[in-house]
C-alpha positions in Angstrom: 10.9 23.2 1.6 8.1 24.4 -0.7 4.5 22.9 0.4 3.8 20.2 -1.8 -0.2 19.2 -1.4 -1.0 15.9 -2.5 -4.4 13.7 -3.0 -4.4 10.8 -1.1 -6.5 7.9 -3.0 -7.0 4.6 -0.5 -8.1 1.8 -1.5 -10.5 -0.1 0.1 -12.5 -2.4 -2.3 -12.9 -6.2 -1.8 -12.2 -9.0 -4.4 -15.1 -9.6 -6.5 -16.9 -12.5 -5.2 -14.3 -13.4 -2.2 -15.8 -13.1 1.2 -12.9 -11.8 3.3 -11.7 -14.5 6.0 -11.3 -12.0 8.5 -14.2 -10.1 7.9 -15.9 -13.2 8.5 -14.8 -13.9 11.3 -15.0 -10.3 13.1 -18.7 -10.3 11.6 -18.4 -7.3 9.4 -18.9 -6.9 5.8 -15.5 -5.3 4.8 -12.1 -6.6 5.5 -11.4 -2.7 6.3 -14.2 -2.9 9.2 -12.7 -5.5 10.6 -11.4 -4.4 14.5 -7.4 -4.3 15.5 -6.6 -2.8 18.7 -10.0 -1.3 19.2 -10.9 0.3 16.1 -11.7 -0.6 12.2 -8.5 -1.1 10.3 -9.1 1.9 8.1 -9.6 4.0 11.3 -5.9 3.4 11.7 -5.1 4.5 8.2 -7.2 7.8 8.8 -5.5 8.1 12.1 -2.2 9.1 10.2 -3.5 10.4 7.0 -5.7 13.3 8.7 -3.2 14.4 10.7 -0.8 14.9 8.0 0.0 18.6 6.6 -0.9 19.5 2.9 -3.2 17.0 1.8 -5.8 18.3 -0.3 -8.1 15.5 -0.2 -8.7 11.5 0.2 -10.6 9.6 -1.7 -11.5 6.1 -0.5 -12.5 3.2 -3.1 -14.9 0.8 -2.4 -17.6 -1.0 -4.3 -21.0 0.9 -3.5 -22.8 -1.6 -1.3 -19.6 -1.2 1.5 -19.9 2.6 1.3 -22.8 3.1 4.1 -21.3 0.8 6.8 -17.6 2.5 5.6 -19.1 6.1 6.0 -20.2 5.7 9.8 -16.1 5.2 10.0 -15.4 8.0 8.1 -17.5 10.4 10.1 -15.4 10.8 12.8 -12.7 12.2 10.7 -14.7 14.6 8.8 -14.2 17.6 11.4 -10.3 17.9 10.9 -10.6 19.4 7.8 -9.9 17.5 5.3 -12.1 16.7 2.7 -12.8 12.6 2.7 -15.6 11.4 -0.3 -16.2 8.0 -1.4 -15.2 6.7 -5.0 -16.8 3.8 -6.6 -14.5 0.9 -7.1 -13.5 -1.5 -10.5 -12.9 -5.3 -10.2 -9.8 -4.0 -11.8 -7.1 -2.4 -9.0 -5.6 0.5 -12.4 -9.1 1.4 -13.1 -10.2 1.8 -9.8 -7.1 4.1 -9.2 -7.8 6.2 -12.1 -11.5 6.6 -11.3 -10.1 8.0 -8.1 -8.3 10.5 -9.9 -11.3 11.7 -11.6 -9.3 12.9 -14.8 -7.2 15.2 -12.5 -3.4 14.9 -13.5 -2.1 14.7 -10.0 -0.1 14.6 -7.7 -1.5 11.4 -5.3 -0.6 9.4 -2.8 -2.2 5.9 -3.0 -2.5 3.4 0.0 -4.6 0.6 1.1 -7.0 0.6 3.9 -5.2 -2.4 5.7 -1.9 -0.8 5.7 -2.5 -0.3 9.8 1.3 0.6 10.4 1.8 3.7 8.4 3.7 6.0 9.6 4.1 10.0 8.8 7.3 9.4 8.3 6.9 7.4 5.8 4.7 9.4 4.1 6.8 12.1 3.9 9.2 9.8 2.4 7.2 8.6 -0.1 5.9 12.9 -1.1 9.7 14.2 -1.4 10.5 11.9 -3.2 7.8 12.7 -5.6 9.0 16.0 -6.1 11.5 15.2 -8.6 10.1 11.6 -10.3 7.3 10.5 -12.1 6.1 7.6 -10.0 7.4 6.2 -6.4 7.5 3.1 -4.8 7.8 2.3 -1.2 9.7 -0.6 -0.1 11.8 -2.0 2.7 14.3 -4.9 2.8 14.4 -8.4 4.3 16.3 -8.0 7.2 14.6 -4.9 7.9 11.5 -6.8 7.6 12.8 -9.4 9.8 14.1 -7.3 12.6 10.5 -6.5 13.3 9.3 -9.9 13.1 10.7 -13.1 11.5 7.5 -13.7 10.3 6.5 -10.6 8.9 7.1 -11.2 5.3 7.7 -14.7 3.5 8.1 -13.7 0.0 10.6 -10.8 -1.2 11.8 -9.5 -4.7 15.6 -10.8 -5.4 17.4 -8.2 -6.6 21.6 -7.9 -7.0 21.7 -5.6 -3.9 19.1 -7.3 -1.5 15.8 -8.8 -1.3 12.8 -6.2 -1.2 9.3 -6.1 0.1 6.6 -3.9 -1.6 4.8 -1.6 1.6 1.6 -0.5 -0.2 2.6 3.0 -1.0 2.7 5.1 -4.3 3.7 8.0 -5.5 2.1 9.4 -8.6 3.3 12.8 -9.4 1.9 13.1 -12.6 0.2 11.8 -15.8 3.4 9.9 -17.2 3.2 8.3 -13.3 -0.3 7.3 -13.9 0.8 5.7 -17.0 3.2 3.5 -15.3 0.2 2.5 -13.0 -0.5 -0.1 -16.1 2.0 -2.3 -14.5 -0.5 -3.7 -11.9 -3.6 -3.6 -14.1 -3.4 -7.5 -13.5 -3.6 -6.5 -9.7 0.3 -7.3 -9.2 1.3 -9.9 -6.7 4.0 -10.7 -9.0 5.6 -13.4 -6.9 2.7 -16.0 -7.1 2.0 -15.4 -10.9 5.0 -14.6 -12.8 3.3 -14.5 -16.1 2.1 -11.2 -14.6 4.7 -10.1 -14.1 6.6 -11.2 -17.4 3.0 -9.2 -18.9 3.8 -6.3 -16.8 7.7 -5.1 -17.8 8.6 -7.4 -20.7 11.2 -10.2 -21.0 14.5 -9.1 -20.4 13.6 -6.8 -17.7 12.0 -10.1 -16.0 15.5 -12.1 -16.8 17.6 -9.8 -15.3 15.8 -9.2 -12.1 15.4 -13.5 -11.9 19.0 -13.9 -12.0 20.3 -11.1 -10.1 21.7 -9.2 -12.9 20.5 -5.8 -12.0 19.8 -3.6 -8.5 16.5 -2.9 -7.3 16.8 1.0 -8.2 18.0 -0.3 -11.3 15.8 -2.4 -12.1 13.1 0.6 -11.1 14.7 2.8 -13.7 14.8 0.2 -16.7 11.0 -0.8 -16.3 10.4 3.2 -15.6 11.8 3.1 -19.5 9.2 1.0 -21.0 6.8 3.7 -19.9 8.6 6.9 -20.5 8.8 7.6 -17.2 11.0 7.9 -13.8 10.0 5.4 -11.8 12.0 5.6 -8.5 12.1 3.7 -4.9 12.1 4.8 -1.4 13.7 2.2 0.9 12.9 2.6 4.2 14.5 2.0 7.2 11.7 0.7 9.2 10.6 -2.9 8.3 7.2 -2.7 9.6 5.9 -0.6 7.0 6.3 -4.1 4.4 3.7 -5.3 7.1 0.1 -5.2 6.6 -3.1 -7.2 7.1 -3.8 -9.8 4.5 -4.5 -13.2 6.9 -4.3 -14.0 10.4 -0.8 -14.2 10.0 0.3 -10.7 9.7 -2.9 -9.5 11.7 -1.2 -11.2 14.6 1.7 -9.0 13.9 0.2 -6.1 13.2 -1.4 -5.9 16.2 1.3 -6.9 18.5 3.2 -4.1 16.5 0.5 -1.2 16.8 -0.5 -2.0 20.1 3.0 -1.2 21.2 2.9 2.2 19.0 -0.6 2.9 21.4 1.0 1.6 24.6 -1.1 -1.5 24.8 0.2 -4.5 26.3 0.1 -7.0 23.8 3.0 -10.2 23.7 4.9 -10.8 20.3 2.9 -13.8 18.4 4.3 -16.6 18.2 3.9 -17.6 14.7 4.2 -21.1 12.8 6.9 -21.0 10.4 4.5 -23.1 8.4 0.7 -21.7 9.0 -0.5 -19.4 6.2 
């Protein structure tokens, strides 16, 4: 297969005026600073993204008065080659994306800087299937979710076919697929505030994924319409990648799961069906 180069755009940016809990608690200004299994989260996310083939460059986002103590992170990565520069961030999650694309067209790969359990498999997923779509979404499913841990996800997207789990990966081949972006302009989480959702892809689309009436792919495709674009997902098979750190919760997980990726000896948590 045909190289197929790609910038990657993380995203690294805290909420305006929200002081991170675990950032406070690890005593570092950034959420992305903050240690699992021995090093910063986004060292994690570097880990796999510099050792991947064909990317042309990644551009991390983060409000300017992060990017010094960020950059001492990013230092160590430097030397392999790929070229790694710092973007200003916007309260706003679509602008902050397109500022990362500095006007450029495409094609990018966009990730967060908590998403700890990436794989390059996944990855790769996420960039063949970009080859022939507009925009790409990586998700997983509920049992596959739960097979890694029964904890690792609470809320899923009810669809016909299954309940899905968004894993903080885009595709966005192209400038229609940056169009279609404007669906998280709000800054998604579409589960706690449907009104964004109903904002985001109109009505009937939101009527026929609440009552089941449509597949997830399906569903992909119709909204994909309202933007004139092909909007398709990649399922994969490995649940952990709908698992990344936003609370103690999942940082529990997270690290119990990466540490056994690194051959560390760390127990499964045991996690309160009712904590946070």
């Amino acid at each position: 297969m045909a190289p197929f180069p790609v910038t990657v755009i993380v995203l690294a940016a805290q909420r305006t005026g929200v002081v991170n809990p675990l950032a406070a608690r690890a005593g570092v200004s950034h959420k992305c600073l903050v240690p699992i299994c021995e090093r910063p989260l986004i060292a994690h996310v570097m880990e796999t993204l510099t050792t991947l083939p064909d990317v042309a460059e990644i551009r991390v986002v983060l409000e300017p008065e992060g990017q010094a103590d960020v950059d001492e992170v990013l230092a160590g990565f430097r030397s392999r080659g790929t070229p790694i520069t710092l973007v200003d961030s916007n309260p706003n999650i679509v602008e902050s994306v397109l500022a990362a694309t500095k006007g450029e067209d495409g094609p990018f790969v966009v990730t967060t800087a908590d998403n700890v359990l990436l794989t390059h498999e996944g990855f790769e997923q996420i960039r063949d299937a970009m080859r022939s779509a507009d925009a790409v979404i990586g998700v997983t499913t509920r049992d596959r979710v739960w097979a890694v841990h029964e904890q690792g996800q609470r809320n899923f997207y009810e669809f016909r076919d299954d309940g899905y789990a968004n894993c903080n990966i885009y595709g966005l081949a192209n400038r229609k697929g940056l169009n279609a972006a404007e669906i998280f302009r709000e800054g998604g989480q579409f589960q706690a505030n449907p009104g964004r959702l109903l904002r985001a892809v109109g009505l009937l689309n939101v009527l026929m994924m609440r009552f089941g009436l449509v597949t997830f792919p399906r569903g992909l495709e119709k909204v994909g319409k309202r933007f004139s674009a092909r909007l398709v997902p990649v399922t994969f098979a490995d649940g952990a990648l709908a698992i990344d750190v936003d609370n103690e919760r999942t940082y529990a997980i997270c690290e119990w799961v990466l540490g056994q990726r690194l051959g560390m000896d760390i127990p499964k948590p045991e996690i309160d069906p009712d904590s946070k």
